[in-house]
FIKE-852838 format. One record per residue (C-alpha): z negated, y, x negated; residue in one letter. Coordinates in pm, whole numbers, plus 50000, padded with zeros to 5 digits. Example, Ala and Ser with C-alpha at 12.3 -4.5 7.8 and 13.67 -1.06 7.14 Angstrom:
2
492204955048770a 492864989448633s 
***
This chain:
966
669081391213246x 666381398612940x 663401382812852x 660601403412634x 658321379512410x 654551382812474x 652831414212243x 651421398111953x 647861393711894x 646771427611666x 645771415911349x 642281424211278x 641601455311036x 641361449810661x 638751478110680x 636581466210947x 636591429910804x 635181447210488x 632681466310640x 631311436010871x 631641412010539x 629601443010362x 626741445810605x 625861410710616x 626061410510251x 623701437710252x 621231421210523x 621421394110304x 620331411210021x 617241431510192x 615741398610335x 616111380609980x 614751411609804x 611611415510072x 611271376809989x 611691381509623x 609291409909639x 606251394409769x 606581363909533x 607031383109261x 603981411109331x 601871373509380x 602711366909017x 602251400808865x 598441395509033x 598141360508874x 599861374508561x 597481402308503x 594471379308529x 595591350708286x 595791323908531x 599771327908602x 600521290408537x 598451282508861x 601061301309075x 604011283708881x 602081251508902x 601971254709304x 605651269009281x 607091242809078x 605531211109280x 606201227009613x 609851229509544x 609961195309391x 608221176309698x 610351199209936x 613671182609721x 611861149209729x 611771150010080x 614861166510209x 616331140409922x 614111114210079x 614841118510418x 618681132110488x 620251105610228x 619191074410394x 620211093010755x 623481102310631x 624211067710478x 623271047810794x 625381071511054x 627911071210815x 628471033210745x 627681026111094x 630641048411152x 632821035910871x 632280999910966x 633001009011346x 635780983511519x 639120997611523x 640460985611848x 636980979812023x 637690984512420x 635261008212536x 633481011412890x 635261043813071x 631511061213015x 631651052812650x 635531069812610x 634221101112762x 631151102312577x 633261100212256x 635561125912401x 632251154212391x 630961141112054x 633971135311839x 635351169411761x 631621177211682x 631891142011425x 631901160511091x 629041187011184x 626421160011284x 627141132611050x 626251162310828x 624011185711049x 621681156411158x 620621145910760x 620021181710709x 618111186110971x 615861158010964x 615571165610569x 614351197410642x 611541190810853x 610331159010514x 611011184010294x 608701211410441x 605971175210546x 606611165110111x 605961197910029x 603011199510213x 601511171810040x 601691183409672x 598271180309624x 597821143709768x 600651134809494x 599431157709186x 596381138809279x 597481107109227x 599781111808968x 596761130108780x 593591109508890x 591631087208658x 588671058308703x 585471074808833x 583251049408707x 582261035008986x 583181007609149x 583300999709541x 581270970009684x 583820953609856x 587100950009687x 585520963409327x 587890986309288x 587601015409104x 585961047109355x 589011070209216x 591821048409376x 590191057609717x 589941096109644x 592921098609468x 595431068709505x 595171054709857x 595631087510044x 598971092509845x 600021054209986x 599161061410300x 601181093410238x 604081076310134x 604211046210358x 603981073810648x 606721092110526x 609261055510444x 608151042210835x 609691075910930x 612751076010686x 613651040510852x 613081046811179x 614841075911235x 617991059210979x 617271027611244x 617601049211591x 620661069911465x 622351032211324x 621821019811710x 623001049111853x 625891052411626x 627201018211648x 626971019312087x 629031050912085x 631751035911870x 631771001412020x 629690984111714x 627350975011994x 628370966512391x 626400955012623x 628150941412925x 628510911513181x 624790902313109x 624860898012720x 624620918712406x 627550917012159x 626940929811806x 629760935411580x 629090915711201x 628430953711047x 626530967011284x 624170933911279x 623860934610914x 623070972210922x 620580967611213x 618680935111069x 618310953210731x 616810980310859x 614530964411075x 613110943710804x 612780971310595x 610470989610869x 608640956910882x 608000955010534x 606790986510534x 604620978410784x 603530951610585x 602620972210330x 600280998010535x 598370971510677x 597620960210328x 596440993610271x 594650995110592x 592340970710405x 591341003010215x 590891020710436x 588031006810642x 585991014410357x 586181056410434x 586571045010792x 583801055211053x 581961026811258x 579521025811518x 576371030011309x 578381037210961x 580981043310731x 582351016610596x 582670982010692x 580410963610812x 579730924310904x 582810926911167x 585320943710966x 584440927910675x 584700886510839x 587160899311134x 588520927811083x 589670929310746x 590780892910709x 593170901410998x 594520925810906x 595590902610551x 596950875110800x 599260904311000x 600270918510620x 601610885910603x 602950877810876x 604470910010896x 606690898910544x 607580865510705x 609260884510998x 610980909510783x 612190876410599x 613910865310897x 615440894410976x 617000897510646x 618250860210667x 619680872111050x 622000897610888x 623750874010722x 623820839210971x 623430865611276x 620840842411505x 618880871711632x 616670850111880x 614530837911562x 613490873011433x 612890884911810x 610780853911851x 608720858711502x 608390898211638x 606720883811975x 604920862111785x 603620892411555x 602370908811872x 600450879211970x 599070878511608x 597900912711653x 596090909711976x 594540872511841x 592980885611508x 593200923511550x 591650924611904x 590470893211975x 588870878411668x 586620908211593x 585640915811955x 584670881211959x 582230885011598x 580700918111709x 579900907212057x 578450869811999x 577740872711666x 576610908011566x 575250922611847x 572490888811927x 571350891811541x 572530929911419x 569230931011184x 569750894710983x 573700902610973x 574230937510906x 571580948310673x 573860943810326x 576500965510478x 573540992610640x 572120991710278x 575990996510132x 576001028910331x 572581042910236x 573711037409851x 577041055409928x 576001082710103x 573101092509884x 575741084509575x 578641111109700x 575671138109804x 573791136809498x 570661123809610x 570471091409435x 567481112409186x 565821124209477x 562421121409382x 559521115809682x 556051119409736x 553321108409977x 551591137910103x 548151137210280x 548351177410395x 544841194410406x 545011212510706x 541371231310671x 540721264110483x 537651267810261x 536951295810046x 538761295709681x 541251269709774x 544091287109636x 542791292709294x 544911268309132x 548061279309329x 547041313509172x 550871315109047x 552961308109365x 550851333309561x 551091360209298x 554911354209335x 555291354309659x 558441369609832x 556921392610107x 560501415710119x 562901397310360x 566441401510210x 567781396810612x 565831425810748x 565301451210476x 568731462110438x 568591491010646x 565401503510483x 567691497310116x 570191519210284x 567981548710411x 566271554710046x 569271545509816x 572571551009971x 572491590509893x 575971594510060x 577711580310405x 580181562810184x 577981541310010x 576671513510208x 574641477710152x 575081445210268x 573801435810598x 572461407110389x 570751416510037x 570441385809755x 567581370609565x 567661369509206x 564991371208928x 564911385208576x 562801387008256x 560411421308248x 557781427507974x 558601391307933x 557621375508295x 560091364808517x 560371387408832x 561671379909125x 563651405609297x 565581411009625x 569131426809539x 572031444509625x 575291465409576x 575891503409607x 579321494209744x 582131521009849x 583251520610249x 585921540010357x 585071537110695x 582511560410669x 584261585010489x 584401619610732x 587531613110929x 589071648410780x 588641633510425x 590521598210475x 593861610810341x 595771585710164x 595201602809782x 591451600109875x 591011565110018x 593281556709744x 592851576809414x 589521596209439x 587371570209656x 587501540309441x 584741522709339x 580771518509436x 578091527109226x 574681508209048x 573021479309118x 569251481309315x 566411460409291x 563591458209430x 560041438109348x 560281403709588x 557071401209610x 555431440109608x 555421472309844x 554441502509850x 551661519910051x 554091530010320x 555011490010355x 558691504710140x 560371482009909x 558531484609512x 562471498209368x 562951486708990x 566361497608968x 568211522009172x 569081555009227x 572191575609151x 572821578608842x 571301542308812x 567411545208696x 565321521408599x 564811485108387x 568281474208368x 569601512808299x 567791512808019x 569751485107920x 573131507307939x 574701482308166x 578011494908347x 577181508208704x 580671508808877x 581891486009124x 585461482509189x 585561445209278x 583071443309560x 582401423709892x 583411456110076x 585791470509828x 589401490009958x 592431469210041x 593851487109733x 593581515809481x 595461529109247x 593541540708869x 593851549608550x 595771575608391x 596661584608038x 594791595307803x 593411627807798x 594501641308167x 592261656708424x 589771623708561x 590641619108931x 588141595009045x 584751602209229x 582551591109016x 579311597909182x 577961628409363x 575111649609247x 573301674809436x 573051677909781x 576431695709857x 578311672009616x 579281704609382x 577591687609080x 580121654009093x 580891635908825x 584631623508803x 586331595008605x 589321574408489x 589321533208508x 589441519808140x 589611481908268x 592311458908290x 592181450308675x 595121447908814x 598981450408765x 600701481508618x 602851499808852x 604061530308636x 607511512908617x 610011525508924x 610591489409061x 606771484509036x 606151512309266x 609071503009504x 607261465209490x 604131476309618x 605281504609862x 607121476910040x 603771453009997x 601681477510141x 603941496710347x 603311528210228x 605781551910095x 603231575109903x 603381548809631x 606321554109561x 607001594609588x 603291604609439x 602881624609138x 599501612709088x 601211574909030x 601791575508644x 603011557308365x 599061542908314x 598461535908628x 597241501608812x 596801486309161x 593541468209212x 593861447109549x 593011414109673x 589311424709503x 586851404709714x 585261379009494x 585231349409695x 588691357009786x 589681362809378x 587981326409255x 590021307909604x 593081324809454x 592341308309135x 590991278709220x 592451265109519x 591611234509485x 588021246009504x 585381251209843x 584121286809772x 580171290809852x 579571314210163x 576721338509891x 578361350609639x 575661373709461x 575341405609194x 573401403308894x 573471422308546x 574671398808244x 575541409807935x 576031450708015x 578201440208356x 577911436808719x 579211401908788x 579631385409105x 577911351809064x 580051324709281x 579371288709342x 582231262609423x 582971226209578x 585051199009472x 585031179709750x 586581147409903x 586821125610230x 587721093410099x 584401083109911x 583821046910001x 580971037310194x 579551075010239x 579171087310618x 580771121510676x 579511157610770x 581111189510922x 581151212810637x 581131239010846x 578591230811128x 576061220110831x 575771251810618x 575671273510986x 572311288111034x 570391317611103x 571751336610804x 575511317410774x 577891317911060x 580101294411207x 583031294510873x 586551285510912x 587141259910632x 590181247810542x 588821212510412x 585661207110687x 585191168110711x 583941156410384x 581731130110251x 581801138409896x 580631172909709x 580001185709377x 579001216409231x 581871215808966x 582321249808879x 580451283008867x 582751314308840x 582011349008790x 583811379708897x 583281410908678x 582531441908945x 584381466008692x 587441450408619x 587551419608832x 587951391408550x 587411359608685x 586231329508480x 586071296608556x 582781276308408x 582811235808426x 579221232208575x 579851191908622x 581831180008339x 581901147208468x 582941157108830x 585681130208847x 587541155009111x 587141184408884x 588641164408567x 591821154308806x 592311191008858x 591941204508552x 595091180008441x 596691197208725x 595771236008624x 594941230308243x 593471255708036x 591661276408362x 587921260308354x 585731270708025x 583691244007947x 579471250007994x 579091256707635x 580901292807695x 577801303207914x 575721326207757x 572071324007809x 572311354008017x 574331341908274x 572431307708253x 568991327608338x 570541341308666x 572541312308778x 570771292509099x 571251262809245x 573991270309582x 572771271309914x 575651253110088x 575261221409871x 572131223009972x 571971225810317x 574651200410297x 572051176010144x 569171185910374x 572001179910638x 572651139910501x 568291133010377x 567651140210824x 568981101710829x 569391093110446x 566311102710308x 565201065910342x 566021037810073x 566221003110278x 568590991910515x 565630980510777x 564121018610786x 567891028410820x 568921005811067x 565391010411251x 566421049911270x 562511056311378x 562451079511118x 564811105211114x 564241136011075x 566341174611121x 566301209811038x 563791229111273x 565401261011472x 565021292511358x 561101303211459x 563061340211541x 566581321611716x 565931291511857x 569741288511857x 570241282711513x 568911264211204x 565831279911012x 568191287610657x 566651271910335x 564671302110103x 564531310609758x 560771313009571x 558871309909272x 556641280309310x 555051249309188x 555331217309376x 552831194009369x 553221175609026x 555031204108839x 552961218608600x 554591255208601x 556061275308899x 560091276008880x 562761293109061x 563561264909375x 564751268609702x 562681250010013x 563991237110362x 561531214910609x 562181186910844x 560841180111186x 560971144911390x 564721145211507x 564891142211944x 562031147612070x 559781180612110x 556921176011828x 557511207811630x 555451192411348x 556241188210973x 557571149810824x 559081164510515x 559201191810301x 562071192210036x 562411217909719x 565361221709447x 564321232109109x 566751258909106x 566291271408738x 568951267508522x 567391280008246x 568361304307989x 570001280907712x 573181290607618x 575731267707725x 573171242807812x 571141233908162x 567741229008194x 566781196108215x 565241196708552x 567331216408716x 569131203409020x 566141180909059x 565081170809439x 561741166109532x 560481151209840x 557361156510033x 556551128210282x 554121141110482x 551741116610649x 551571108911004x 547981102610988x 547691141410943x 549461165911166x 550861194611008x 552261217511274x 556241228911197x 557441260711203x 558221264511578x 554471258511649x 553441279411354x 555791307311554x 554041294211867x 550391297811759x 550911332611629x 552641348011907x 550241331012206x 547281342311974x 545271368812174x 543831391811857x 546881386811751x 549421391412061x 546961421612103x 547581435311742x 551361430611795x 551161451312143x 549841479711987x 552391477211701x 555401478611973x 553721509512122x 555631544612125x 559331543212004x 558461512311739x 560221476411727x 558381446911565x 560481421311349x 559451392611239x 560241385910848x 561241347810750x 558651326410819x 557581308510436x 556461275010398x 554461267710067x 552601240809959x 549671251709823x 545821241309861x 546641211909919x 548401215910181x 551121240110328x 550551273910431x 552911297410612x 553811332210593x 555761356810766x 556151392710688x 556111416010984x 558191448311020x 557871479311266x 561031502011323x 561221530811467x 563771532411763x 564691572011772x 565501591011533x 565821577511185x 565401540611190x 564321513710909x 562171483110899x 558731491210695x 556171461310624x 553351470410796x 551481437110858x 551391396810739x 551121362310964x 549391335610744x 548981300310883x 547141268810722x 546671241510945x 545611252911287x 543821286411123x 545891317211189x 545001351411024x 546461386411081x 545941416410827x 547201449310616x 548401429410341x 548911391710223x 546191396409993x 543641403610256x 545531380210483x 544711349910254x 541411361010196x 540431362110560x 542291327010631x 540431312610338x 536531321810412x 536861359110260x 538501349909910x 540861324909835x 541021329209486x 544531336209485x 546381371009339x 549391385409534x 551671410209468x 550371437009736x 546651434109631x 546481463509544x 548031485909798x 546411504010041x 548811501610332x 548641536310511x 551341552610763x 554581563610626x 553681601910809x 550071600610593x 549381610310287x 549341582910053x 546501599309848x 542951595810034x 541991626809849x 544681652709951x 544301669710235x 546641670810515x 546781705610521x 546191725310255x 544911756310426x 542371737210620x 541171714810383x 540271676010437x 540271661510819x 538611635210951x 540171616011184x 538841618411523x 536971592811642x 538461564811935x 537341576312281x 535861555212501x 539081550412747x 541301539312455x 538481509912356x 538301504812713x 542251501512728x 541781480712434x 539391457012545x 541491452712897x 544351441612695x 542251416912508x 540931401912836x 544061399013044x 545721383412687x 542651359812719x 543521350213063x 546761346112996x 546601319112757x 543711299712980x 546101300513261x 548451282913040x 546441263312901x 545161254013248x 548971247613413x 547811276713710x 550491296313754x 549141318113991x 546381325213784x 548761329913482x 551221356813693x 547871375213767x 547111376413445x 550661387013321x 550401413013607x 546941426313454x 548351428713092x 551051450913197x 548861472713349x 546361472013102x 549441479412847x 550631507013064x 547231524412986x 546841522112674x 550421536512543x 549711566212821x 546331572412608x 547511568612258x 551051587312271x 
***
């Protein structure tokens, strides 16, 4: 009989091994070079712009904290499973559960004494490496100069120190605990531990292990309730931040006596791992707990409910007044300066004669509504297109300062023709906008147009004449990318701009700047085709040796890039300095650890009528500074970096971290100095903080019968009324400056009248490298109760339930018109404060802009309705009130008349007189004045039936009037 052995296992093939050890290989290689390609485009852009050592910078601490912490966090794991392995009892007898678990775990031994470190290191090292900046921070932070009431410590140990303990102590409880739960578990599975016939055996290594650890945890412990301490200072209370009588007699002396008592436990655990009595540490742990529940619970319940509470005004009012001093400290309104003011609230004629100034400057243009109207007379092609925004700026004009209402001539692809949005034209040919416009703040034309100053294409006017560059390839609305330049002497590929109206007369041309990296090399092109996923970078003849990629050109998003470190203002803004179109942008150092100082949402405080809700990525702060203005040249997107507060103590941490990127203020010219305002975030912040802080003693604080907040928007009542730019002089100034305003209404209740009225001198002067001395400066109107000065919802009020008025506005909505109301100005002036409010009409067919066609004025309970402000004024103010505007004089007439009273309409039949208004129409008219009448008596009078019969007449009397006049 035979036997046959079993066919042997076919060895695998050499070539298959090769070509599955290949691929992966390969794989391996397309993921690192995808990786290595999108780190390496980032530094090209950082390269290109100078500011390369703030990518390295991130780079190199990121990968440091990420050892740190994998370091940090899988050493002390491995070393505790592995001595409580090592030190395991040989010939421990082990429950039948215990043998099988050991049977699963120990042929997986080697792979999670290892695998577990790494894997807990992983997830430190990706926590450390989020925390760079905490640790640059401290490693980099200095004294601020200021010390903190309590502890009088320095204020830069709380912004910069403390949060990097905290950090750190976080980071070592986890470290032990984890090296504690995987020692215990360890030492059960291998017998180190057993637990059996009612008691708990510990083997001499495991207890040493165990006890060291635990006191280790405790000590650390120890140490973050030391810090705790701290930390009640940036801590929110009931009425504050900060501590208060409580904390400061309960709370923090408690937590100094569980510090303590913390270390005494730890002691004994230390002693048990060597004379192994464990019932004296587990006794001193109970005993800890009781501790904490005595003085951390207990104790201060106990102050704040028989102490505090019975006699909050005698005990609380040094902490109350530590607050107020904080708060106004970290939101720079410690110079605040106030003033009573008794409002006049009755017109007489010449009253405005020595506000001749402020009127003669006043901003009549609204930069939220006129945009449309910007883009109907100056955007000559689709392409071109305006913010649905504009800015304010000002400049110097037959030397007078002018203020003006701004924008862009920026290039949008999406409304290029859909035929024409290949990708050589949306990337070669369409790449830049084109000219700056401006237009007179405070002027219009006839037709109720914007007064232009600069425009046009080719750009026209004041600052042309200046030879300033016009192109705009670092805009708001810019491309994600374009490709430009060439060398020298070829064929321009760029539009330009057009000229005539079928375009045949465009002007092409070739980027000169230095915006962005070069891609003429092969691997460049390959870098950026994968960046951008698209292949025509790569395989395009029109990509040559000169050519670069301008991306990432939004200027808010170019200074974050930067500076990222920084809070970017939400209005960046255009204005001409030195021959360029630069992108003016404001920026935040900010902080949430500024003792003593109560916190605000970022976010919800700068959110009005004009600002959105933002996504931040700091939002709860109670510090801010306006460290650093930056600009963004439109042509070839330079950014610099200016050190507006040189003694910022957050800015001069920083700038250790990323040295060499801020200029100092002395490399401002005077140029840039004349156009640079103060921001409007900080500010609203600020108006945000003086609703409650605008007092100076603890009693009106405490008393909070005083506090104040932002009205609603007179056109939204779902949003804040935004602050406004003007020209004006505040009572005490002796000249008109540049300032912003904002106004304050009694906070709860529904009294829509004025308590404050606050102004920012927002001049900075035109010094080179040096501010004007009262810029910055806040100044405070108190207005006094014994007069009431109604507030902008009851200014809003008034004029709409006005009868000549609401009758006015009727006939202004007939036919296919809209009516908008402009921003509704508060001034003080007279002696007291007027409002005004622009009013627009629209069209809604056909081709549709806003035109200023009438203005609200309002002083005291006087209302007045006319043409122009001019006449406006005058007929509030007795029939002159000695005041010059900007529109006096324009004689408004409709945009379809001619604007010259001489020339006749037609030129065949010679000059026509308007007919005369028939008798039905003034009937018509006179019916809506009546039933507008009854209205308001009706509601005046609470009858609601009367009131819906009234509201029922107007309609009617409406009806007839548009079927006469259309």
């Amino acid at each position: 009989m035979t036997s046959t052995s079993a066919p042997r296992a076919a060895a695998p093939s050499p070539f298959r091994r090769i070509v599955t050890i290949s691929l992966a290989v390969i794989a391996a290689l397309v993921i690192a070079f995808f990786a290595f390609s999108n780190l390496y485009a980032e530094f090209l852009w950082f390269n290109q712009l100078g500011f390369e050592n703030v990518l390295t910078t991130q780079w190199l601490a990121r990968s440091v904290m990420f050892l740190i912490g994998f370091v940090g966090m899988a050493a002390p794991v491995w070393l505790a499973i592995f001595l409580a392995y090592r030190l395991r009892p040989v010939y421990a007898r082990l429950s039948s559960q215990l043998d099988r678990y050991q049977e699963v775990v120990e042929p997986l031994r080697r792979l999670a004494m290892w695998g577990i470190p790494v894997f807990f290191g992983f997830f430190a090292g990706f926590a450390a490496s989020a925390q760079w900046e905490t640790t640059a921070l401290w490693l980099n932070g200095g004294a601020a100069g200021e010390v903190d009431p309590e502890f009088g410590l320095d204020v830069g140990f709380y912004m910069f120190a403390m949060p990097f303990y905290q950090a750190l102590a976080g980071f070592a409880s986890a470290v032990v605990l984890i090296s504690l739960l995987m020692t215990a578990l360890v030492t059960y599975l291998y017998g180190s531990v057993r637990i059996g016939g009612g008691e708990l055996r510990i083997s001499k290594p495991a207890r040493i292990q165990l006890a060291v650890l635990a006191g280790v945890y405790l000590l650390i412990q120890a140490g973050s309730l030391w810090l705790d301490r701290f930390d009640t200072l940036v801590s929110e209370g009931e009425r504050i931040t900060g501590p208060a009588f409580t904390e400061v007699n309960a709370v923090i002396p408690g937590q100094t006596i569980l510090a303590v008592v913390a270390v005494l436990v730890a002691v004994l655990f230390f002693i048990t791992a060597f004379i192994g009595r464990w019932r004296y540490p587990l006794i001193a742990t109970a005993l800890l707990m009781v501790t904490w529940l005595v003085v951390g619970v207990g104790y201060p319940w106990a102050i704040q409910n028989f102490q505090v509470r019975p006699n909050e005004r005698t005990v609380e009012m040094e902490y109350f007044q530590r607050n107020v001093d904080g708060t106004r400290a970290a939101y720079g309104l410690d110079g605040i300066e106030k003033t009573d003011f008794s409002a006049e609230t009755e017109a007489e004629a010449g009253q405005l004669r020595s506000d001749a100034d402020t009127t003669a400057s006043l901003r009549l243009m609204d930069p939220a509504i006129i945009s449309p109207t910007v883009q109907q007379l100056q955007q000559y092609r689709p392409y071109y297109s305006f913010g649905d925004r504009l800015d304010v700026d000002r400049y110097e004009i037959d030397g007078q300062t002018q203020d003006t209402v701004t924008a862009i001539r920026e290039l949008d692809l999406n409304e290029l023709d859909e035929d024409a949005q290949t990708w050589q034209n949306t990337t070669m040919v369409y790449t830049h906008g084109y000219g700056l416009v401006a237009a007179k703040g405070n002027e219009r034309t006839a037709e109720g147009e914007p007064v232009f100053i600069e425009g046009s294409i080719p750009s026209s006017g004041f600052l042309s004449a200046l030879e300033y560059e016009p192109r705009v390839y670092f805009g708001e609305k810019s491309p994600p990318y374009s490709i430009v330049g060439g060398p020298e002497g070829t064929d321009p590929v760029e539009l330009d701009y057009p000229r005539g109206t079928d375009g045949s007369g465009e002007t092409r041309t070739t980027f000169e700047g230095d915006g962005g990296p070069n891609i003429g090399s092969f691997f460049n092109k390959l870098l950026y085709a994968m960046k951008f996923q698209s292949e025509q970078i790569l395989f395009s003849d029109n990509v040559n040796e000169e050519s670069q990629i301008l991306y990432d050109r939004d200027p808010k998003t170019r200074v974050q890039k930067v500076a990222p470190y920084l809070t970017i203002d939400s209005d960046p803004y255009p204005s001409v300095v030195n021959g360029r179109i630069v992108w003016i942008v404001d920026a935040y150092t900010t902080s949430s650890s500024y003792p003593y100082s109560s916190g605000v949402s970022l976010s919800e405080a700068i959110s009005d009528a004009t600002t959105n809700l933002p996504s931040l990525r700091i939002d709860n702060i109670n510090y801010i500074r306006n460290s650093v203005k930056a600009t963004v040249d439109a042509y070839d997107g330079k950014v610099t970096l200016y050190a507006w507060d040189e003694e910022d103590p957050v800015l001069e941490t920083w700038q250790k971290v990323y040295p060499s990127t801020v200029e100092p203020i002395s490399k401002m010219s005077g140029e840039l100095m004349s156009h640079v305002r103060y921001p409007t975030d900080l500010f609203k912040v600020q108006r945000a903080m003086l609703g409650v802080y605008h007092v100076d003693t603890a009693g009106q604080f405490y008393q909070r019968d005083n506090a104040w907040t932002t009205p609603n928007d007179p056109s939204d009542d779902a949003v804040l009324q935004p602050p406004y730019y003007l020209s004006m002089r505040m009572p005490g100034q002796e000249d008109p400056t540049f300032s912003m305003f904002t106004t304050f209404i009694p906070e709860g209740g529904k009294r829509d009248v004025l308590t404050g009225y606050l102004s920012v001198d927002s001049d900075a002067g035109n010094e080179e490298g040096k501010k004007r001395a009262d810029y910055g400066k806040l100044r405070m109107l108190e207005i006094s109760a014994d007069t009431t000065v109604p507030g902008p919802g009851q200014v809003q009020n008034a004029f709409d339930s006005d009868a000549e008025i609401a009758s006015q506005m009727t006939l202004l909505k007939g036919g296919n018109s809209d009516v908008l109301l402009g921003n509704l100005l508060t001034l003080p002036v007279g002696g007291g404060l007027l409002y005004v409010q622009p009013v627009f009409v629209k069209s809604t067919g056909g081709t549709q802009y806003p035109l200023l066609r009438k203005v609200l004025v309002a002083f005291g309970d006087q209302l007045a309705f006319e043409d122009t402000l001019a006449d406006a004024l005058d007929t509030l103010f007795g029939g002159d009130s000695g005041a010059p505007t900007g529109d006096e004089d324009v004689t408004p007439t409709d945009p379809e008349e001619p604007t010259d009273p001489e020339q006749p309409a037609d030129p065949d039949e010679g000059t026509v007189t308007p007919p005369a208004e028939s008798d039905d129409i003034a009937s018509a008219k006179a019916a809506v004045q009546d039933a507008l009448e009854a209205k308001a008596a009706a509601l005046a009078a609470d009858d609601q039936v009367a009131y819906a019969q009234a509201d029922k007449d107007l309609t009617a009397a409406v009806e007839r009037l548009l079927e006469l006049t259309e």
